[in-house]
Structure formats: structure tokens, C-alpha cells
C-alpha positions as CSV (number, residue, x, y, z in Angstrom):
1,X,-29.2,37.0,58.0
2,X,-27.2,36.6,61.5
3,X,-28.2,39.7,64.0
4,X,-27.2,41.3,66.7
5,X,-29.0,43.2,69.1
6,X,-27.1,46.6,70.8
7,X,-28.6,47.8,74.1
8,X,-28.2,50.6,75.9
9,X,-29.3,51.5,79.2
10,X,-29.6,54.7,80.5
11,X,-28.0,58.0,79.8
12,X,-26.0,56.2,77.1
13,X,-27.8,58.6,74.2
14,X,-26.5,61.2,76.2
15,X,-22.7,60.5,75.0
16,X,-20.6,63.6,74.2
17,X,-23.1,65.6,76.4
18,X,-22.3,64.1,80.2
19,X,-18.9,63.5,82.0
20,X,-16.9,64.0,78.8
21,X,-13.6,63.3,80.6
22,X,-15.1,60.2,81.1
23,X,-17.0,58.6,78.1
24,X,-15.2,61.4,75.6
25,X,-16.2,63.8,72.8
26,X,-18.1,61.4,71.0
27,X,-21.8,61.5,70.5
28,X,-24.3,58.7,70.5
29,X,-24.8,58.9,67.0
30,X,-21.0,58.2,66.3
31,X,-21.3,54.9,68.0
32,X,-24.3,54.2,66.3
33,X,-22.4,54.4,63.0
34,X,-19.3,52.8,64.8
35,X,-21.7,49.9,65.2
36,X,-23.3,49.8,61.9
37,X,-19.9,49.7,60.0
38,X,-18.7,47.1,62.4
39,X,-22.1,44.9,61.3
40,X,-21.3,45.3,57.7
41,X,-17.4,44.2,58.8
42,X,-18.7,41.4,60.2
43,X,-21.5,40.1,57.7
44,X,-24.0,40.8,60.2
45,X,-27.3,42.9,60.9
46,X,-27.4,45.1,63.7
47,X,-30.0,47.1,65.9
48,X,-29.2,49.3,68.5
49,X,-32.0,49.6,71.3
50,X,-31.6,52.5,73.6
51,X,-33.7,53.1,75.9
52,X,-33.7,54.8,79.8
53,X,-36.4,52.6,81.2
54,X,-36.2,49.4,82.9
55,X,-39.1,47.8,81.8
56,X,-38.4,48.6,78.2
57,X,-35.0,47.2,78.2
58,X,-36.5,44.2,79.6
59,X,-39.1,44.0,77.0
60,X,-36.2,44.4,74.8
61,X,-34.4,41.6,76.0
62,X,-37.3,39.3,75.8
63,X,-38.5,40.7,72.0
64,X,-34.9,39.0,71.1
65,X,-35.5,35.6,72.0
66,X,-38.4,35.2,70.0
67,X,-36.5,37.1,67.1
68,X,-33.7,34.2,67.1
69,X,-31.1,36.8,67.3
70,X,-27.8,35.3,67.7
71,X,-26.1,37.3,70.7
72,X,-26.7,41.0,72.7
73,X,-24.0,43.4,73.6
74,X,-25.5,45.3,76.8
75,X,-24.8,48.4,78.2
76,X,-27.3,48.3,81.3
77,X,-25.9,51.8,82.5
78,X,-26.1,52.4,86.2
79,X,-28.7,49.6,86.1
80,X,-25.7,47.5,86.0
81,X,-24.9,47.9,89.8
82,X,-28.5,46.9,90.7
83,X,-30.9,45.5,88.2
84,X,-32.3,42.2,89.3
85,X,-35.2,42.5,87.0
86,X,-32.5,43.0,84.2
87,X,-30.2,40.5,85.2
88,X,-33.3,38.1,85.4
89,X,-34.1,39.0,81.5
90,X,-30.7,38.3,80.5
91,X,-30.5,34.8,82.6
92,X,-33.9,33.6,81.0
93,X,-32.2,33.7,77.7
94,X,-28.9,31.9,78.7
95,X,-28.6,29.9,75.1
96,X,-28.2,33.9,73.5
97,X,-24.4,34.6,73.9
98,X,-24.5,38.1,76.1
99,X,-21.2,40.9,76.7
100,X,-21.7,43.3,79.0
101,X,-19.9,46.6,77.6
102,X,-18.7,49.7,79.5
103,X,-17.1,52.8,78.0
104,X,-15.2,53.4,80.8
105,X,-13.0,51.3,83.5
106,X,-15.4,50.8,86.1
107,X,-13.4,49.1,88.6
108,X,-11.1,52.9,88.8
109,X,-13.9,55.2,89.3
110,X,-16.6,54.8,92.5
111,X,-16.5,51.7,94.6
112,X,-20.7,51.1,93.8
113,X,-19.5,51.0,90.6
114,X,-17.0,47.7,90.5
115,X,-20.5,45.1,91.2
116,X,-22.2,44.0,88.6
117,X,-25.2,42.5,89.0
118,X,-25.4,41.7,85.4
119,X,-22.5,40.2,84.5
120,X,-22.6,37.0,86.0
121,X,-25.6,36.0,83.6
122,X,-23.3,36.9,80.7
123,X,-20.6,35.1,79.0
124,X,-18.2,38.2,79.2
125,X,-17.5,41.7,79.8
126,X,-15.8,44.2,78.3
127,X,-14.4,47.7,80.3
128,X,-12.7,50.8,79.7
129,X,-11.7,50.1,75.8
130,X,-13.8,53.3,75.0
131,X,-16.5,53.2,72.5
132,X,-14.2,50.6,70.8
133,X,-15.4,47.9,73.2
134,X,-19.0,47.8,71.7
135,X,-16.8,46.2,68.2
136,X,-14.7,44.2,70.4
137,X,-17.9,42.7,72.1
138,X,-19.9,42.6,68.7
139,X,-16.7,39.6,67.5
140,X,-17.0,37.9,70.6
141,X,-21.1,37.7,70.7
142,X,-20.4,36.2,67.1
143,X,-17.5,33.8,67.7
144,X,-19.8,32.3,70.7
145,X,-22.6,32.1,68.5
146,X,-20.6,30.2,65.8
147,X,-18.8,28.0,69.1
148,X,-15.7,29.7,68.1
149,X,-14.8,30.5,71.6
């Protein structure tokens, strides 16, 4: 079966704790479950991969070339605005379609936040749709994959 791979960077478990005027009410597990019907939707298998370390998301990254998987939805998290070693990961695996998702508009809130150093290895990103933008990014990883887009 097709899969998908869900990352999330740092702080991301943390949804419904931090900032809720930013990310919302929502908890993590809600867009765990989000995801996982989505998946089902969509025909698909799904794992969501959350870590707050670096070198684990990199690992991560690397683990799913080897498993075939047939695109990523990333949320790098702060890493976003200065990861090398991240974008790096992603770029080695440029045949795995990649979207880059963010809960909230990015290019409204602080000016370190409207670079991406991330998104340039990817083959799109989606902002400030909510937790909503994971599904929207999920259908995209899988048209790419399938060369519908």
C-alpha cells in the first residue's frame, strides 16, 4: 500500500497548549486523527513522526527513502527559518514529492518568520489553512506521486 509520511518538527505536539490564538483549541491528537481519516479518504497509509530534535527528524527523513514512501508533508517548526541540516535531508531525496505545511500564515506574524529555508527543496507549501492544510498537502503529495500535477 501507498504511504505517507507526516512530520513534525518542534513544539508541534504541543497544539492546543501554546499560542492558542495562533494554532487554536485543537490538540495534537485531533490532528493526528484529522490525518488518519484523511489516509483512509484517500486509500492511503499514514505515519505521523513528531519529534523536537533535529537529528531525529533528519533520521526520519532518511528512514523514508529506504521505505519507498511515496511523498512527506513537513512541518519543520521553527527549524523552518534555519535548518540547513534539514533542508539538506529533504534535498537528498528530491524524487519523494515534499509540502511544507504551516498552521498558521507565516508571512503576517514576525519578519524571521517569512524565510524558509526549507521550502525551496520542496515542491510546495501550504500556510495559514489551519490544521486543514496537513489534508490539503496530504492530496497534493499524492497527485505528484501519481504525476497528476
Amino acid at each position: 500500500m501507498e504511504k505517507i509520511l507526516v512530520i513534525n518538527g518542534p513544539n508541534i505536539n504541543f497544539l492546543g497548549i501554546r499560542e492558542k490564538g495562533i494554532y487554536g483549541q485543537d490538540n495534537y491528537d485531533t490532528l493526528v486523527n484529522m490525518i488518519e481519516d484523511k489516509a483512509k479518504e484517500l486509500g492511503v497509509e499514514v505515519e505521523v513522526f513528531q519529534n523536537n530534535s533535529e537529528g531525529a527528524i533528519i533520521d526520519r527523513i532518511q528512514k523514508a527513502y529506504y521505505e519507498k514512501v511515496i511523498g512527506i508533508v513537513i512541518n519543520p517548526g521553527a527549524y523552518t527559518h534555519y535548518s540547513i541540516a534539514i533542508r539538506d535531508a529533504l534535498g537528498s531525496i528530491e524524487d519523494i514529492p515534499k509540502i511544507e505545511v504551516h498552521i498558521s500564515n507565516v508571512h503576517k506574524r514576525e519578519e524571521f518568520r517569512h524565510t524558509s529555508v526549507t521550502v525551496p527543496v520542496c515542491n510546495g507549501q501550504v500556510v495559514g489553512l489551519g490544521l486543514k492544510g496537513y489534508l490539503y498537502a496530504m492530496e497534493a503529495v499524492l497527485d505528484i506521486s501519481r504525476n497528476l500535477l
